[in-house]
N, C-alpha and C positions, 0 to 999 in steps of 0.2 A: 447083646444086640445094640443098645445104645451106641457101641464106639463103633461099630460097625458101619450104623446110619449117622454119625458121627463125619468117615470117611468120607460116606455117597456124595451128604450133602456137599460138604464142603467141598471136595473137589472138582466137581462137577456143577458149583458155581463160582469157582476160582477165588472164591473168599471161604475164609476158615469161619467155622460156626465158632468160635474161642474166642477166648480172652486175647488171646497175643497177637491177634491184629497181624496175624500172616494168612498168606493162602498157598496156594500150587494145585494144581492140576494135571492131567494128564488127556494125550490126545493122540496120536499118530501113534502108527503101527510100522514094520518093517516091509519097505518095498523093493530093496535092492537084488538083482539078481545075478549079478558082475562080480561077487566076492570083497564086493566093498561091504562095509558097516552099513545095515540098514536102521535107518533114522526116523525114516518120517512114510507114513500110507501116502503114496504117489498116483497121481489120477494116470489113465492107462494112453492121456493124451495133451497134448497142449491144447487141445481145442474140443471145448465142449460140442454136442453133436446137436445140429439142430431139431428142435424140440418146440411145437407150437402150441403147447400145452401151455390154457393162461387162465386158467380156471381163478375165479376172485377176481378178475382185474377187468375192470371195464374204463369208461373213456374217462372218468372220475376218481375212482375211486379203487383203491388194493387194498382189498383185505386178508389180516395178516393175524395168524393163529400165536398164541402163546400162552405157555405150558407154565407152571412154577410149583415146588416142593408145598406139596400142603402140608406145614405146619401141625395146624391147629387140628388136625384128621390122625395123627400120631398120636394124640391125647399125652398118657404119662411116658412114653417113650421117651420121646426128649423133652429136653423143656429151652429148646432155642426158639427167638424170636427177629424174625428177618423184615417188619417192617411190612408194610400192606405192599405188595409186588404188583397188584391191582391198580393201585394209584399210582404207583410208580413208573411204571410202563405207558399210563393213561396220558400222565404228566409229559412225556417225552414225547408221543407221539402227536398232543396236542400241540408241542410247541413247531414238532415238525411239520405240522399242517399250518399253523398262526404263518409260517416263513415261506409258505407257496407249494407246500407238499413235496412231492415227489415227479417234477418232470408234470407237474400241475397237478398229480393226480394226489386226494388224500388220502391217509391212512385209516383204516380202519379196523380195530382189534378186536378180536373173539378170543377171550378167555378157558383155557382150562385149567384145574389145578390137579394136581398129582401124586401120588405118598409112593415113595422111595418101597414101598415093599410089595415084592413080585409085580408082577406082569400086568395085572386084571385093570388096575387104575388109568395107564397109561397107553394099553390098549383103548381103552373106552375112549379115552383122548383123542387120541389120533380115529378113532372113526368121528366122532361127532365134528371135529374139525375140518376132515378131510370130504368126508361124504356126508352129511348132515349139514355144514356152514358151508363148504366147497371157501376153503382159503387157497389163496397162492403160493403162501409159504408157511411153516412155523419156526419161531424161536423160540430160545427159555432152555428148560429144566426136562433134557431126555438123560436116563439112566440107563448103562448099559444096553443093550441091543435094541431099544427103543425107539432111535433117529431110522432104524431100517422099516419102523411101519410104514413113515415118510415119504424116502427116499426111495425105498423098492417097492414095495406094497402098491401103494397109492401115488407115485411121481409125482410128489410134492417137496419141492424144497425145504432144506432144513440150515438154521441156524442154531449150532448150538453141540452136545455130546460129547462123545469119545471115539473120534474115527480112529480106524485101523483098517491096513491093508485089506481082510476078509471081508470086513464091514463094505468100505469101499467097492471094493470089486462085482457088489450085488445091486449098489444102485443106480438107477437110472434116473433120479433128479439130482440137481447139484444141490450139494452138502459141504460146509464149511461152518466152523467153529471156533471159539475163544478159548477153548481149551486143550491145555499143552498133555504128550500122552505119556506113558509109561517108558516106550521106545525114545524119543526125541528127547523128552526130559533126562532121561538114565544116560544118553551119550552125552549132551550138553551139560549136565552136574557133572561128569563126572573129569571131562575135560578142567571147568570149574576147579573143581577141588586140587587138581594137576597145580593149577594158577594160583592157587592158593598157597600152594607146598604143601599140600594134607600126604602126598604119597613120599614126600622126599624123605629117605631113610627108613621106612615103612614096609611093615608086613606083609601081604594083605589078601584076607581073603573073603572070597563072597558068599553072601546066604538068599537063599530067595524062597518063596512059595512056589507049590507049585505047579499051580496058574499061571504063575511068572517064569517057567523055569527055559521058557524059550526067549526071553528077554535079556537075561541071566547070559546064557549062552551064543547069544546073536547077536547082542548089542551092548552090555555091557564090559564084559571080560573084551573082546576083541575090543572095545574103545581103551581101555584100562590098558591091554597091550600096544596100542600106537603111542598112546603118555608113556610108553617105555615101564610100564609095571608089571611085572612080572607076580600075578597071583601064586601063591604059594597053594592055597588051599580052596574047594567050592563046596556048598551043599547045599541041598535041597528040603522044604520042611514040607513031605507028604502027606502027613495025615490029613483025615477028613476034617473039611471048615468046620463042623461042628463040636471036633471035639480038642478043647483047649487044653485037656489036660494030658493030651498024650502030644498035643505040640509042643507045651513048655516041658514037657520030660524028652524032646525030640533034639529042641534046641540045646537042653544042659550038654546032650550026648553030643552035641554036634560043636558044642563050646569044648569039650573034653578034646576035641579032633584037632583044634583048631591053635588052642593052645601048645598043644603037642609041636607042632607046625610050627611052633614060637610066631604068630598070626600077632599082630599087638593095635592090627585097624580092618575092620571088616565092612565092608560097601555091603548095603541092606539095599534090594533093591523092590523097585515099585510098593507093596504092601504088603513087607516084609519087616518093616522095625520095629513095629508094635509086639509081634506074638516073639524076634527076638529080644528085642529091649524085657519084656517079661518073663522071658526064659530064663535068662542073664540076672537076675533079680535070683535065682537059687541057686546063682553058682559063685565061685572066688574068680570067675574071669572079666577083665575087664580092658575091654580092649576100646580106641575111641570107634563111634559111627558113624559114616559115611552113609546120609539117608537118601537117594534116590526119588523115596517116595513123601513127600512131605509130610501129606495128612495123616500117615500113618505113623511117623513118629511125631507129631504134634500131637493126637490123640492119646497116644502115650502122656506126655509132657501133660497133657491139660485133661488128663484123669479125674474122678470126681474125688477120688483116695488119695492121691496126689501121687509122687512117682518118686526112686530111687535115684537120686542125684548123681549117686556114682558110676550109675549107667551110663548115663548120657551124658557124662562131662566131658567137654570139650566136645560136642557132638555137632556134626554139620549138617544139612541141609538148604534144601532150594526149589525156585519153581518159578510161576509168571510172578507178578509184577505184587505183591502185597496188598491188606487193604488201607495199611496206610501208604502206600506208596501209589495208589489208587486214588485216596485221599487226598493226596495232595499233588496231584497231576492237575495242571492247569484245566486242559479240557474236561477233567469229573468235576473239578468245581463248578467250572459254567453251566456244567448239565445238572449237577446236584443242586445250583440256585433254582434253576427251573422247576427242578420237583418242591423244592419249600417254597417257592412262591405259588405253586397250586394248591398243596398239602396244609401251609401253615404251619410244618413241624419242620423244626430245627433239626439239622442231620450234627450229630454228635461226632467230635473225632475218637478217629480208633484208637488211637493212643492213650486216650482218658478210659476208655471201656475198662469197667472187674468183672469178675468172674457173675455171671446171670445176667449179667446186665443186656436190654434189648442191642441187638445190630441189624436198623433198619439201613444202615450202608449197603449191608448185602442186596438188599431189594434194590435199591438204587442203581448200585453198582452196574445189577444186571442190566436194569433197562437200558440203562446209556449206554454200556461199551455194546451192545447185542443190536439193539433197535439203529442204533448208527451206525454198524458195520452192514446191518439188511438196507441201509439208506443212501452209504456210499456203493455199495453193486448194483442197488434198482436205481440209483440216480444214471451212472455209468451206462445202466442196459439200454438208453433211452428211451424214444417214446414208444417201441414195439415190443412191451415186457411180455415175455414167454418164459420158459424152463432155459431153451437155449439159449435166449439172449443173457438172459442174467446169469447160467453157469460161464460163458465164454467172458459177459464182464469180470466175472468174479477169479476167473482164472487169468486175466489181462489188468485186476488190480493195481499189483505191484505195492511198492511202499505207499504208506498211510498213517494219518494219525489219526489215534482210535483213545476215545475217553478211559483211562485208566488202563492203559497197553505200558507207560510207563516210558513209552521210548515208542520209535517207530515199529510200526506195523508189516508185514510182508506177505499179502497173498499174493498165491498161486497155484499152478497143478501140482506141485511140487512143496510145498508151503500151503496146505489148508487147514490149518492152525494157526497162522498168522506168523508163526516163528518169531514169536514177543522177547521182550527181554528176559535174560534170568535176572533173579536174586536170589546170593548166599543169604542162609539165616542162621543163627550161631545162639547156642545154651545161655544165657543170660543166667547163670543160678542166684543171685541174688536177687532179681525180679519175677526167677523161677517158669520161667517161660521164654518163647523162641524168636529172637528179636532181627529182623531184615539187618540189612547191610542199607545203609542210606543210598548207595548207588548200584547200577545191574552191574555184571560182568563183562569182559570181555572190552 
């Protein structure tokens, strides 16, 4: 259960709950319908529909809902520590009122926090926000299907999740996010790795979950075939999430396959490296990884038993932008002085972080790059903020710079995930964990 919630967290606040000072995320779904590669959940328009829905906003003031991983509500579960998110977001959004608000209007924040296990928490959320505070919008920390209480439920804007075409297609507020998805990420690393020469002279074949197995099949392998790679071999690891020991005896059999295949590099895709990286761990095959999904073989890698080197040597991965690459992004620094100069706590770099040690960056992190992207679209919707104005700003974005994006930014109907930079992240075995590439790709 731990690596599990491990995953949630971390991806789904684009900073890794770890030592190694990486993150990645996932966000977009497949929209294409033309037989091209589908990459990214696509809005059904370039122009959001008018929507006069402005609940929270009056001639003063917008008040804005935000959600975050309750911690301290998981008890012995985990034992990661992200830093008060309460203060953090406080801090930002004070400073963005001390600067003249929002189109004059200020902000004002309604707190929920939320545990990453099943549904009940974050339902409660989204009602007490929605219809109990009546906010305009939320940000923060939604897991899985949780952005649709929002967005369809209740026509409330959301910042933040894991959009996907299905997702998408059911709401009726705008919904955009800082995090990159299984789809987009899987074609974008994989191109990556192309750039790299991970495929030149190479085997290759793919594994997936499956959950993942229309990823796998839609987006992956068709991207893998326009790099000119010819997959040798695919499979799929069925059995039930629960039971882990008929997936690493799923995987030996599917290493048995693959080997055959003479396979010598296998693309792991979305949250698939972890249960094969441990399958691989009771076999003689060792072929390199090509991880699609980050958190899932970082998880791996930063195990509490620690992890078999041989697995993952020379292993690759990628995703948005790291948390030290985060770190030292000019605009997180300006916004992380903000929060130490409310807070009085010094924000530590990720690169000094060991293993237990607090990462109050994460809390950080979020506030800024989240609370500024809801401030760049409500600034943009001018002074008549509705649902519609701010979906249509939000889709007339275009490039931006966004605190710890790492590079430019890109919304749109087409791009609501921001389409951020990658970063390759590469096996450091001597420091035993999974170290960014100083610069993105591409």
């Amino acid at each position: 259960m731990r690596r599990h919630l491990t995953i949630a967290v971390a991806g789904l606040l684009l900073v890794a709950a770890c030592t190694s000072g990486d993150d990645g995320g996932s966000s977009a779904d497949a929209g294409a319908t033309d037989g091209s590669v589908a990459t990214e959940a696509t809005a059904p328009s370039a122009t959001f529909p008018p929507n006069p829905r402005a609940d929270g906003v009056t001639d003063d003031t917008i008040t804005l809902g935000v959600t975050y991983v309750d911690l301290e509500a998981l008890g012995d579960i985990v034992d990661i520590d992200h830093g008060d998110y309460e203060a953090a977001y406080q801090a930002v959004a004070d400073d963005i009122n001390a600067s003249g608000g929002i189109n004059g209007r200020q902000l004002a924040l309604e707190f929920a926090p939320v545990t990453p296990i099943g549904t009940d928490s974050s339902d409660a959320a989204c009602v007490e926000l929605t219809e109990d505070l009546g906010v305009f919008a939320v940000v923060g920390f939604m897991i899985d299907d949780a952005p649709l209480c929002y967005v369809d439920l209740h026509d409330t804007p959301a910042i933040g999740g894991l959009i996907t075409q299905e997702r998408l297609d059911r709401a009726t507020a705008p919904w955009f996010s800082n995090v990159a998805g299984a789809e987009s990420v899987a074609s974008r690393l994989v191109e990556a790795f192309a750039e790299d020469g991970a495929f030149e002279g190479a085997t290759v074949g793919v594994i997936s979950l499956a959950a993942d197995q229309a990823v796998m099949e839609d987006v992956t392998i068709p991207t893998l075939e326009e790099q000119g790679v010819e997959v040798a071999d695919q499979a799929v690891i069925d059995v039930p999430d629960n039971d882990q020991t008929a997936a690493l005896a799923q995987v030996g059999v599917i290493a048995e396959r693959f080997q055959a295949s003479g396979v010598d590099t296998v693309v792991t895709v979305a949250n698939a490296a972890l249960t094969t990286a441990q399958g691989l761990e009771n076999t003689g095959f060792r072929p390199r990884l090509l991880a699609t999904g980050f958190e899932s073989l970082a998880t791996y890698v930063n195990a509490e038993g620690g992890f078999d080197e041989t697995v993952v040597e020379d292993a690759l991965t990628g995703g948005y932008a790291t948390s030290q690459a985060q770190y030292e992004d000019p605009l997180m620094q300006d916004c992380a002085a903000v929060v130490e100069a409310a807070t009085g706590e010094t924000l530590p770099d990720p690169a000094d972080a060991q293993s237990g040690d607090p990462e109050p960056y994460v809390s950080v992190f979020a506030a800024c790059m989240q609370l500024d992207l809801f401030r760049q679209i409500a600034a943009a919707a001018g002074d008549d903020l509705n649902n519609g104005t701010f979906g249509q700003a939000g889709y007339a974005l275009g490039e931006i710079e966004l605190p710890g994006a790492g590079g430019s930014a890109t919304y749109g109907p087409d791009s609501l995930d921001g389409n951020m930079p990658i970063y390759l992240l590469r096996l450091d075995a001597a420091e035993g964990r999974l170290v960014s590439d100083a610069e993105p790709t591409g």
